[in-house]
N, C-alpha and C positions, 0 to 999 in steps of 0.2 A: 103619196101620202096626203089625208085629209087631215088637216087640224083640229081636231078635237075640241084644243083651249089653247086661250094664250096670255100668256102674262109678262107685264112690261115692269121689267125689274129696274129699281131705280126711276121712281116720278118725281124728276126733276121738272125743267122746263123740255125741254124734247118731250121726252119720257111720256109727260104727261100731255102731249099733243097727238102723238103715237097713240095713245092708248084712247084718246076721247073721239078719234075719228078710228080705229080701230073695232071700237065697241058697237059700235054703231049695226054690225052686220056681223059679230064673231063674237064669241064667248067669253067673257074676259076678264081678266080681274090687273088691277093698278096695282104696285108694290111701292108705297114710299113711308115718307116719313109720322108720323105720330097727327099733329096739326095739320099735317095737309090731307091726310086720308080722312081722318073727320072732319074735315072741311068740305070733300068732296063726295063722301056720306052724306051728309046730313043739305046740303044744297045744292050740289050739285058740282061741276067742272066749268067755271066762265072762260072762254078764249074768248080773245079780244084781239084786233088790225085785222089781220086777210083775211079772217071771218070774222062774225059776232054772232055765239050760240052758246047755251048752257050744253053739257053734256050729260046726262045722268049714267052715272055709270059704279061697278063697286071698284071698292078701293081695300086695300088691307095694308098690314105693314108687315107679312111676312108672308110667305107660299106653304101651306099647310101640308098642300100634298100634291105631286104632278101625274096626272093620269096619260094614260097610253096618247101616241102624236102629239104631244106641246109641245108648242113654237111658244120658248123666252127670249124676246127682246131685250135685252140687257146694254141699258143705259146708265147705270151708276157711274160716278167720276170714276177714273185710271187708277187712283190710288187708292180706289177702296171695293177694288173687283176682288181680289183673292178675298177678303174678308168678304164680301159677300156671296160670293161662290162655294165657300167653306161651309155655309148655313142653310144652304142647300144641295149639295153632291150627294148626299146619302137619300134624297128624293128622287134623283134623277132615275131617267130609262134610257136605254140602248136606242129608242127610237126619239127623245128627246134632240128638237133642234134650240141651239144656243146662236142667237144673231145678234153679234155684238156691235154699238154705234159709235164708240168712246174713239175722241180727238187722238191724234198723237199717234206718237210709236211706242211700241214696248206691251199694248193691251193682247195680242195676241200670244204671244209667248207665258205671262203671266195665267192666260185663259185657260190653257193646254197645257200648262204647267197646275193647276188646279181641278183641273175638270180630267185630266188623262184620256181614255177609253170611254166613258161612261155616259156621253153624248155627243150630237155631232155638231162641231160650231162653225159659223159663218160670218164671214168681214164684210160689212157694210160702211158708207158713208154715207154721211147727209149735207144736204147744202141748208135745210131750214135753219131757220133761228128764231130763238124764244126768247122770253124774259118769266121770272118766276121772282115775282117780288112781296109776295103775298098770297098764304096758302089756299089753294081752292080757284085761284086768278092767274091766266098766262096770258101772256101777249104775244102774239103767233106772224110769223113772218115766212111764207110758201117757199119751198124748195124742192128740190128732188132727192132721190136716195137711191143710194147704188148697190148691189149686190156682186159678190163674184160669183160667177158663172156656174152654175150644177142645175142637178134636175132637180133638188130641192125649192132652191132661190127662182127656180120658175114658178111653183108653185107661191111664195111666200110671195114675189112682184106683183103676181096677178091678183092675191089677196088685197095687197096696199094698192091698187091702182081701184080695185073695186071698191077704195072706201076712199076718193081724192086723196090718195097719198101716191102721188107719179113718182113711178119707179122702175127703173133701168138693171139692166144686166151687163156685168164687165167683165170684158177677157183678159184688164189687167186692173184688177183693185191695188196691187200695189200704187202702180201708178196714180190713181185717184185720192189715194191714202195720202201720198207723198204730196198731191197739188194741194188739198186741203193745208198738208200739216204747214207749209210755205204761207199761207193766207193767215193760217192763226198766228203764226210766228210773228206777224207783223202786226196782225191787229190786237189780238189779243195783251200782251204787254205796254205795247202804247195806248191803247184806249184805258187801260187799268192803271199806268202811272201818272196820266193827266184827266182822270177821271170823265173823261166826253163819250160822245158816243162813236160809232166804229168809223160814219164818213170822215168825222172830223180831223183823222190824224190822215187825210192825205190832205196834207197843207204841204205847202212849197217849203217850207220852211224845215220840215222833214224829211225832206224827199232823202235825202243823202241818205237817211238813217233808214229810211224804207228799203232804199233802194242796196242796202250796205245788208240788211237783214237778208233780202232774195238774194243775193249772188253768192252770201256763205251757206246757206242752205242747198242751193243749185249745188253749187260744189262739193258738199258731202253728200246730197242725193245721187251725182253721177258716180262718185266713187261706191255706190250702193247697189250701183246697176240700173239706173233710173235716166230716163230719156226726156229733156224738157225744151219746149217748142223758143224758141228764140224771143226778145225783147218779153221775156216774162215780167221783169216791174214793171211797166206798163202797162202789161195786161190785168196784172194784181191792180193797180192806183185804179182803173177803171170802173173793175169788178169793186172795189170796197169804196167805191164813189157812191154806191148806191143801199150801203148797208145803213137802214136808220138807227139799228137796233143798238143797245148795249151789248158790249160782249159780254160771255160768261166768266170770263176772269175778272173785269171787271165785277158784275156781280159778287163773285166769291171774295173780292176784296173790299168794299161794300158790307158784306154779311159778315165780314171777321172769319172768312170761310178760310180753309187751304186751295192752294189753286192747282192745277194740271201742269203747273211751269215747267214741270220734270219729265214732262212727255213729250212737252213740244220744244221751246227754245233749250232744254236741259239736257234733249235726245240729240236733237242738234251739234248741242258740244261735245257729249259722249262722244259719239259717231266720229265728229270732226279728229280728237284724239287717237281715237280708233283706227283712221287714215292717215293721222300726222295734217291733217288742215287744220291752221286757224282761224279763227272764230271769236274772235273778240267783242263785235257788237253782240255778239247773241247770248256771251257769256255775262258782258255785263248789264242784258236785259233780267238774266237770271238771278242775279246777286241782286239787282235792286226789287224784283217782285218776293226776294225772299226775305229781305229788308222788310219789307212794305209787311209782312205775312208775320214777322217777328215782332212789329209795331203793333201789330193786330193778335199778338199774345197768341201765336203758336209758334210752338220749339220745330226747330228743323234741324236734321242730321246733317254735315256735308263728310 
């Protein structure tokens, strides 16, 4: 399959890093929000850190219409896929590919719980990180991006590799799923309740709480089925030694936004119930980002 078009649903910050080195050599249109699509009309796409380049590219805020071979990238936050996937199903084709990037567990389920038969979706992960703090502007920070394993995602790697987006093939995306979800769990809550940026919460002074985070999470990933290489906090404090960036939960608490909390430390405690493990630090990283989100004048169920 040759790709046609492709459109990157949800131009957040990923979203809209995907989509500006995307364009570059493929057809494509951006799907975000109202201000940032006419921000990126009208001047352009500024990425800013690992590179610095305008992007010219179109933007819209909704997919009019999907023509035969679209590849949709779909990066919208976790809690607002089924509503965004709702407002486009009735566009979809049989030969439509859906390659989803969203943090956390519980995004695929919800995918294929919405989209049924009507396109074929695919589990990605990324290591990039952005920042999106003003419409039309990202701050970009290189990673790679993982796909699971078919003849499709051969195709769709060697797309992103032809436009500097390195990208890999996996024979076990759960796996990579799960080392991600472990990094965010840690960083993502702690960088958002002490408002720093992602290096900063590995202070010694944390360690416990880092390290108290990775061992409940290991533990309801092995009862998941999930294989984790030994001295993993370690290998986490290392790896987020060198993140300059803000997270995006941060951000979303920041922007008065809703966060992802329920996908990553919130899946977490599910899951741990699920097996009868406790999980206490993780639940009470949840209750205080939901705190923080209720301060920030959004209602949350529990």
């Amino acid at each position: 399959m040759n790709f046609s078009k492709i459109f990157v649903l949800g131009a957040g910050a990923i979203g809209s890093v995907y989509g500006a080195f995307l364009s570059e050599r493929n057809d494509l249109v951006l799907i975000g929000n109202k201000t940032h699509v006419k921000a990126v009309n009208s001047r352009g796409l500024a990425i800013s850190g690992d590179i610095n380049k305008t992007f010219h590219l179109r933007a819209d805020t909704e997919i009019h219409e999907i023509p035969e071979k679209t590849l949709i990238i779909l990066t919208t936050k976790a809690y607002d896929l089924a509503k965004t996937i709702e407002k486009t199903k009735k566009l979809l084709k049989k030969d439509t590919v859906i390659l989803f990037l969203q943090n956390g567990l519980g995004n695929e389920q919800i995918i294929k719980r919405a989209v049924g038969d009507k396109a074929r979706i695919l589990r990605g992960v990324t290591t990039m990180a952005a920042e999106f703090f003003e419409p039309g502007k990202i701050r970009f920070w290189n990673g790679e991006t993982n796909i699971e394993q078919n003849e499709v995602a051969e195709e769709i790697a060697e797309i992103f590799n032809g436009c500097v987006l390195k990208t890999t093939l996996s024979d076990d995306i759960k796996r990579e799923v799960w080392d991600k979800l472990i990094v965010n769990c840690v960083v993502n809550p702690l960088s958002a309740i002490f408002h720093v940026k992602n290096y900063e919460i590995v202070a010694d002074s944390l360690k416990n709480v880092r390290h108290e985070i990775v061992k409940e999470c290991v533990e309801v990933g092995k009862a998941e089925g999930i294989t984790f290489p030994n001295h993993l906090e370690e290998r986490i404090d290392e790896k987020m030694s060198t993140y300059t960036n803000f997270s995006s939960m941060y951000q979303d608490i920041v922007k008065r936004k809703r966060t992802e909390i329920d996908f990553l430390n919130g899946k977490v405690v599910e899951l741990g119930r699920k097996h009868h493990i406790t999980t206490p630090v993780n639940e009470m990283l949840v209750c205080l980002i939901k705190f923080m989100e209720e301060k920030n004048g959004i209602p949350r169920k529990y």
